[in-house]
C-alpha positions in Angstrom: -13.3 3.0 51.5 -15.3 3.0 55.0 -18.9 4.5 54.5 -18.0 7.4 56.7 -14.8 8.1 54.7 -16.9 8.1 51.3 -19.8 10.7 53.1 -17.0 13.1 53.9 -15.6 13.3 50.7 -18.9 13.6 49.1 -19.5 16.8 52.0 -16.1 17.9 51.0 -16.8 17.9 47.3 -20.4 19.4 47.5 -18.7 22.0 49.5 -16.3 22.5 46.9 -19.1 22.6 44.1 -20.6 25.8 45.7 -17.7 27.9 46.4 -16.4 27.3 42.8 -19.5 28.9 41.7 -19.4 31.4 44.2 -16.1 32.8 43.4 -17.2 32.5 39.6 -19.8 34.6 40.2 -18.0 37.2 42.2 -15.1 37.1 39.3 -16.4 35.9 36.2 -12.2 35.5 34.9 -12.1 32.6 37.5 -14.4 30.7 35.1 -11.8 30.7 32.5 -8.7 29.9 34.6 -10.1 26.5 36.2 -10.7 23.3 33.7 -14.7 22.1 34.9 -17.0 20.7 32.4 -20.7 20.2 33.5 -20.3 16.6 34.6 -17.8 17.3 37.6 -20.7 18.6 39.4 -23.0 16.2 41.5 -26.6 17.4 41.8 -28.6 19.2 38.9 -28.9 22.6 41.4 -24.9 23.3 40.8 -24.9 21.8 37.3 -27.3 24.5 36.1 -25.4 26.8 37.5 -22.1 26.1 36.1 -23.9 25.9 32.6 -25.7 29.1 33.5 -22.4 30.4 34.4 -20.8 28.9 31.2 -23.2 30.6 29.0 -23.7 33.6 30.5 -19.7 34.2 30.1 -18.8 32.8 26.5 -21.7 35.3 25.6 -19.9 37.6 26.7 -22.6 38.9 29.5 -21.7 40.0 33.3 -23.0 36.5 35.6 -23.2 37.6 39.1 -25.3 36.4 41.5 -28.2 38.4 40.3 -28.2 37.8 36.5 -27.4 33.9 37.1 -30.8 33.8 39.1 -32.6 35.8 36.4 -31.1 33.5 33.6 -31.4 30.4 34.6 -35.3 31.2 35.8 -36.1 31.6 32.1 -34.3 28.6 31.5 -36.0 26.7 34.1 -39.1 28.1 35.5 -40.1 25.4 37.8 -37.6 25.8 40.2 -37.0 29.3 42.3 -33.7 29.8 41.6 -32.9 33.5 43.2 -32.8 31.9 46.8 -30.9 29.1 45.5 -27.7 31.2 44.1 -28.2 33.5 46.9 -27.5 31.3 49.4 -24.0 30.6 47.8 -22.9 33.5 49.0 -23.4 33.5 52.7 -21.2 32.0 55.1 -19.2 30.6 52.0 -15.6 31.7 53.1 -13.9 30.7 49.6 -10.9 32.5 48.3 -10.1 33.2 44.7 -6.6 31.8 45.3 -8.3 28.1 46.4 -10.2 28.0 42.6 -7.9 25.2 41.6 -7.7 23.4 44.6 -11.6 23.2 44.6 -11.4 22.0 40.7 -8.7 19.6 41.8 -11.4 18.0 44.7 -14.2 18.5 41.9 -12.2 16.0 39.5 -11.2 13.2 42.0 -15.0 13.0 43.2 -15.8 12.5 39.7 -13.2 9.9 38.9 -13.9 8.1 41.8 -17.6 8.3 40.8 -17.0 7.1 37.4 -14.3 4.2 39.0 -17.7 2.9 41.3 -19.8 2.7 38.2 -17.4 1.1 35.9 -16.9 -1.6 38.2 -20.1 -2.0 39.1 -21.3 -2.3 34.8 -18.4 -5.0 35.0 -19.3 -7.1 37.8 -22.9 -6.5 36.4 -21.7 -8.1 32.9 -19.3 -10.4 34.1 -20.7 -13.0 32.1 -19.8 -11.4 28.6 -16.4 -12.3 29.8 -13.3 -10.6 28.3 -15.4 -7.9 26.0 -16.8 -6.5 29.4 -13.3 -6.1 30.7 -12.3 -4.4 27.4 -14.9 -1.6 27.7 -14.2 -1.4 31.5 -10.4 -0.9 30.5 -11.2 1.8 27.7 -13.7 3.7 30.0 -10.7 3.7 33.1 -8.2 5.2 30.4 -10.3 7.7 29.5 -10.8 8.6 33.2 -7.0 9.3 33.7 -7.0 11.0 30.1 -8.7 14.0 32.4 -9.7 15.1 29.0 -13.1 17.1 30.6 -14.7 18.0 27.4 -14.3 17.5 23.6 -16.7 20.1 22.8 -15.4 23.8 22.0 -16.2 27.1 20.8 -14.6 29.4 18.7 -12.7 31.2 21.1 -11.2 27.6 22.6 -10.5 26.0 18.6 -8.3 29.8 17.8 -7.1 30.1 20.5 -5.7 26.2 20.9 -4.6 26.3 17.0 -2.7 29.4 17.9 -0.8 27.6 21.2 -0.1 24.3 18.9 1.5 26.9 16.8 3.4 29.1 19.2 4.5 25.7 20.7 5.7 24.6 17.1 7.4 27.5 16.2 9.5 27.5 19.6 10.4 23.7 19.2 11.9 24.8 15.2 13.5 27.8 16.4 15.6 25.9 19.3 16.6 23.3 16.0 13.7 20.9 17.8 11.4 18.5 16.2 7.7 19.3 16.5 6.8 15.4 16.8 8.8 12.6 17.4 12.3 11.9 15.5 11.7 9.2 12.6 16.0 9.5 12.5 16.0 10.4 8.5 16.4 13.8 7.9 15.0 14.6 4.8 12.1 12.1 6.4 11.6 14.6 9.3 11.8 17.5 6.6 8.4 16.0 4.8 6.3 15.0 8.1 8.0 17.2 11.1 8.2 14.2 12.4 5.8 11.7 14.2 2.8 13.4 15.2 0.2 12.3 18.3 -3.2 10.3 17.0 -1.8 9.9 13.5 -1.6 6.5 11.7 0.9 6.0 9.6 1.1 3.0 7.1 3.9 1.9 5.4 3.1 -0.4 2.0 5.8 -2.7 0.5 6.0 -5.4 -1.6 8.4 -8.4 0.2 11.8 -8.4 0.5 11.9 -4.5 0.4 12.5 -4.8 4.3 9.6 -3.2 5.9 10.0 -5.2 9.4 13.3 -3.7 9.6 12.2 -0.2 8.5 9.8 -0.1 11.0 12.4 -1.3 13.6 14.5 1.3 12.1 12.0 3.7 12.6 10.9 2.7 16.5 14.4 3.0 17.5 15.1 6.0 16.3 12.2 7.5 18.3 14.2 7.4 21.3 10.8 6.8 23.7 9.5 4.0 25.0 7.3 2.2 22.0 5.2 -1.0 21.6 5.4 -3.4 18.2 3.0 -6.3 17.8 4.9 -8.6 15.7 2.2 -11.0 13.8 4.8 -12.4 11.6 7.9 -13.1 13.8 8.5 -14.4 17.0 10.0 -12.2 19.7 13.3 -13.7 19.7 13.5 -12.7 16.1 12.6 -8.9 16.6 15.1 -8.8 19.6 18.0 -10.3 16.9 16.5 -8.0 14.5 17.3 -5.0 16.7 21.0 -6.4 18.1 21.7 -6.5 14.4 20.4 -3.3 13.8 21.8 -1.8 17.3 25.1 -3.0 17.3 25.3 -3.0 13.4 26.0 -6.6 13.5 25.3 -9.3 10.5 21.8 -10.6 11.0 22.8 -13.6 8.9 25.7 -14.5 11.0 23.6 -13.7 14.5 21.0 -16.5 13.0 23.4 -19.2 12.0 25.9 -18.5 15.0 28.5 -18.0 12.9 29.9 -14.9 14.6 33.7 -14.1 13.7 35.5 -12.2 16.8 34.9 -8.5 16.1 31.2 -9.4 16.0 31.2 -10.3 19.6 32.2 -6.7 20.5 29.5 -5.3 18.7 26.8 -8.2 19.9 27.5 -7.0 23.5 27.8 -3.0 22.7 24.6 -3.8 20.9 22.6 -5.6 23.5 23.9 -3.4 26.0 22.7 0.1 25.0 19.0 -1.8 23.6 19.1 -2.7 27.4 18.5 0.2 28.4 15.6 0.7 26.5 11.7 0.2 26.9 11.1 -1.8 24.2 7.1 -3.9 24.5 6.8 -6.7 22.2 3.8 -8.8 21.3 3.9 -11.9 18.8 0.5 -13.2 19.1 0.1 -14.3 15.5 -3.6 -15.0 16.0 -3.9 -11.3 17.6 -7.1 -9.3 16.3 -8.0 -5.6 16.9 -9.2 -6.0 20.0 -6.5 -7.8 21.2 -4.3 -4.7 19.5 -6.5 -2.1 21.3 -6.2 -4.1 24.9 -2.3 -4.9 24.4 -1.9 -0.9 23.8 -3.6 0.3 26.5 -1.7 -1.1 29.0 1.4 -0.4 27.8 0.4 3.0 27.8 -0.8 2.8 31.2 1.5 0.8 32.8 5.0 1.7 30.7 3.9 4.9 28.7 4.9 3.9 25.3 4.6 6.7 23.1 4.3 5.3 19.5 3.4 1.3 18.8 4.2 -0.2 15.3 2.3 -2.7 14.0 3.3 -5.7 11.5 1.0 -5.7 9.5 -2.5 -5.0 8.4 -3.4 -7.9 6.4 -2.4 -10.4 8.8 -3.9 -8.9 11.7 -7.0 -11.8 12.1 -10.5 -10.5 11.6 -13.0 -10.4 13.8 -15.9 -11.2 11.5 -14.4 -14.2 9.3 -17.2 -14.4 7.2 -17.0 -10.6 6.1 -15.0 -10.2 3.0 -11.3 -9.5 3.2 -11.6 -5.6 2.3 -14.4 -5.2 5.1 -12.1 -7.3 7.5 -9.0 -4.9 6.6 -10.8 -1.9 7.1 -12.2 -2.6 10.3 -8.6 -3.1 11.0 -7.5 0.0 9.7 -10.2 2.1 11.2 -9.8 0.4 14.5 -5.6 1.4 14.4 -7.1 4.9 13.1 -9.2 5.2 16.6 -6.4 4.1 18.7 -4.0 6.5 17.8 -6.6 9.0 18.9 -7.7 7.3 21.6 -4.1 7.2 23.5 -3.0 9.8 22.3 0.4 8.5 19.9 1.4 8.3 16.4 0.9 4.3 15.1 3.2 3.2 12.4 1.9 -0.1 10.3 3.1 -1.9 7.5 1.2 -3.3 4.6 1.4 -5.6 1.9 1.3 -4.7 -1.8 -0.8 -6.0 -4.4 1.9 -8.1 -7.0 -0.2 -6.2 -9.7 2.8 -3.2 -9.8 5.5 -6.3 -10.3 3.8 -6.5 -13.9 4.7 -2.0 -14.7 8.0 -1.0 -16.0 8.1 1.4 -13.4 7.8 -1.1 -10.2 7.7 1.7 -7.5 4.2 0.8 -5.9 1.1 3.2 -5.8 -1.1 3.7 -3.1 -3.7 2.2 -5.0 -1.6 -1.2 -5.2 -2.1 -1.7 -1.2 -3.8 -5.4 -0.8 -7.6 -5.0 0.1 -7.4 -1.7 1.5 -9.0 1.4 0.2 -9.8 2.2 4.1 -6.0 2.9 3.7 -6.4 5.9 1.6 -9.3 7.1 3.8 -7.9 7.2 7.1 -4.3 7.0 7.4 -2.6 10.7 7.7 0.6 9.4 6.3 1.3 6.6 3.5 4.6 5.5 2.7 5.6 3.4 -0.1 9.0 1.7 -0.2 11.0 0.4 -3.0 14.4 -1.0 -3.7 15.6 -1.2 -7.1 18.0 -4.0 -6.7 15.3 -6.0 -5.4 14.4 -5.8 -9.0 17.6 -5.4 -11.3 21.1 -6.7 -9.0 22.9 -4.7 -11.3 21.3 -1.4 -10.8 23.4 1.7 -9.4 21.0 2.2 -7.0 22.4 -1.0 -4.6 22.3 -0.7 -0.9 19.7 2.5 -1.2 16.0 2.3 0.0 13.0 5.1 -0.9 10.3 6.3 0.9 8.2 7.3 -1.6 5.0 9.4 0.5 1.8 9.8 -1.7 -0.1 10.8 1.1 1.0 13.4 4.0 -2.5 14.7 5.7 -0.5 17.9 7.5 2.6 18.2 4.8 3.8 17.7 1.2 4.3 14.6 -0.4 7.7 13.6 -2.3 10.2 10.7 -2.5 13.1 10.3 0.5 15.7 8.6 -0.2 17.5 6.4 2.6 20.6 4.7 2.9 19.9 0.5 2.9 22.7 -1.4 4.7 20.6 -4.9 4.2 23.1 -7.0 6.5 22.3 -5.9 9.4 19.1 -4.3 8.6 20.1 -0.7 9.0 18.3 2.2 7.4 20.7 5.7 7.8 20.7 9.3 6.4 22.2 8.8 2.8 25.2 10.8 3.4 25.7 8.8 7.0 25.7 5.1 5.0 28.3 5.6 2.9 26.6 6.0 -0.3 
């Protein structure tokens, strides 16, 4: 931007500062309409006032032009603040009706602020290479997050809880879910779906099918989503999710031994996944950081909203010389952090100890999970799965699949149970699979 380009906008932003302030102070319900937070102002003079302003407000108190000067000189002696705020009010021209325009100017002069001094902090530690870019990638999300404060009074936690819950309540009484479809019924029953910034891990034992469960579960969504795929290769998710899309035998897909009504069902398959945004990372050597990084721009280039993860244990430490519970947790803590940080519900699998092989009652606890009490701390949801033919082929329970949940943070917890169609690794409403 030419240097007389970047002094207007820094005119037509000051000017913008002081009639905000001016029309707050000749109608103090402004203040509550337009979304500012301190920082959006430029110089110290306006930022006092808009906390002067702030206070004087939430305390319930008249701030006019008068009582602002008065305040804020108790506040802040050394300055002579009556001809300060005064001067606001002549030849300022602002109309009430302009309040979010000027908030509008007051944001993009603070992004574009905050834009100049992230990229001057990463030309200015260039040289610690791909962590600097990290930091200067999470610090650019959070400026197009617009999130202006994380700090809030009584008034703003009631009165969001109450919206959340209006909102809710509307969604369930049009036959809507609150969060995102997880496609099982009696699944969306227990959790109301998937919910933003929660984390959601899914413990099995192998051979129970997590991988496809999670596929299961990401195309159900219906929304764009993200999977970072430690364990297979992407041509192995995308036959995965043919199989699963098309209802085609995974077996038969892998061997090429398609018979002719496969073919039908291939290209139905492939078709409709086509038309999906599906984001797939194999990187079996992927860390945290890596996770983080990957996330974030499919967030902000493709706006996934929910990533799936396979899985925790293999996910590669970033302190090898930590012990494997401290490496796991960092793991889980970090996926934990994410989920708030973008704003989207994370689903991840885990591994089970073998220890519940050696029970007569095989179902795994949440206390089995493999080197991962951070697990029990700070995912909202845990999921256990469990297949009794797995265990005994002669069971009656063949071709069914249950989601056992001994942990739901916002919701009971209880066993679902799911029909397993294990050839082409679908997972279905029980009375939808034939069973």
């Amino acid at each position: 931007m030419a240097r007389d380009e970047q002094l207007q906008d820094a005119l037509r932003a000051s000017e913008a500062e002081r009639s905000l302030i001016n029309l707050m102070l000749q109608d103090n319900s402004i203040f509550k309409t337009v979304s500012l937070s301190p920082e959006l102002f430029n110089t110290q003079l306006t930022r006092r006032m808009f906390e002067g302003i702030s206070e004087l407000v939430n305390g319930e108190r008249l701030a006019d032009h008068i009582t602002l000067a008065d305040y804020l000189q108790n506040k802040f002696p050394s300055i002579n603040w009556m001809p300060e705020v005064i001067e606001l009010a002549s030849n300022n021209l602002a109309r009430p009706e302009g309040a979010q325009h000027y908030a509008g100017i007051l944001h993009s002069a603070h992004h574009r602020r905050a834009s100049e001094r992230i990229a001057m902090e990463l030309l200015h530690n260039s040289k610690e290479g791909q962590k600097a870019i990290d930091e200067a990638i999470r610090e650019l999300m959070a400026i197009n997050s617009d999130n202006a404060s994380h700090n809030y009074d009584t008034k703003a936690l009631i009165t969001g809880a109450l919206d959340k819950t209006e909102q809710a309540f509307e969604r369930a009484q049009n036959g809507q879910l609150v969060g995102i479809n997880t496609g099982l019924d009696d699944l969306n029953t227990f959790t109301g779906g998937w919910h933003e910034t929660d984390l959601i891990v899914i413990p099995a034992r192998p051979a129970m099918g997590k991988t496809a469960i999670l596929l299961n579960l990401l195309l159900n969504a219906e929304v764009p989503f993200g999977l970072i795929s430690s364990e297979q290769a992407y041509e192995q998710i995308g036959q995965r999710l043919i199989a699963i899309q098309g209802r085609v035998s995974g077996a038969r897909i892998r061997s090429g031994s398609l018979v002719d009504e496969d073919w039908g069902r291939l290209s139905a398959g492939a078709g409709a996944l086509m038309q999906r945004q599906m984001y797939v990372n194999d990187d079996s050597a992927i860390n945290i950081d890596g996770i983080k990084r990957q996330a974030r721009q499919w967030v902000h280039q493709h706006g996934i909203k929910i990533l799936g993860v396979d899985y925790i244990q293999r996910i590669q430490p970033l302190n090898r010389s930590e012990q494997k519970h401290h490496q796991v947790e960092q793991v889980v803590m970090g996926l934990k952090s994410l989920a708030k940080e973008l704003n989207i519900p994370i689903i991840a699998l885990a591994q089970v100890n073998r220890s519940c092989e050696g029970r007569e009652d095989k179902r795994p606890l949440m206390g089995d999970i493999a080197d991962a009490s951070a697990v029990e701390k700070e995912a909202d949801v845990v999921a256990t799965l469990y297949r009794d033919e797995v265990y005994n082929p002669d069971t009656q329970f063949k071709g069914v699949v249950e989601i056992n949940i001994c942990k739901n943070r916002h919701g009971g917890i209880g066993t679902v149970v799911a029909a397993w169609q294990g050839a082409c690794f679908r997972v279905d409403n029980l009375n939808r699979g034939g069973h």
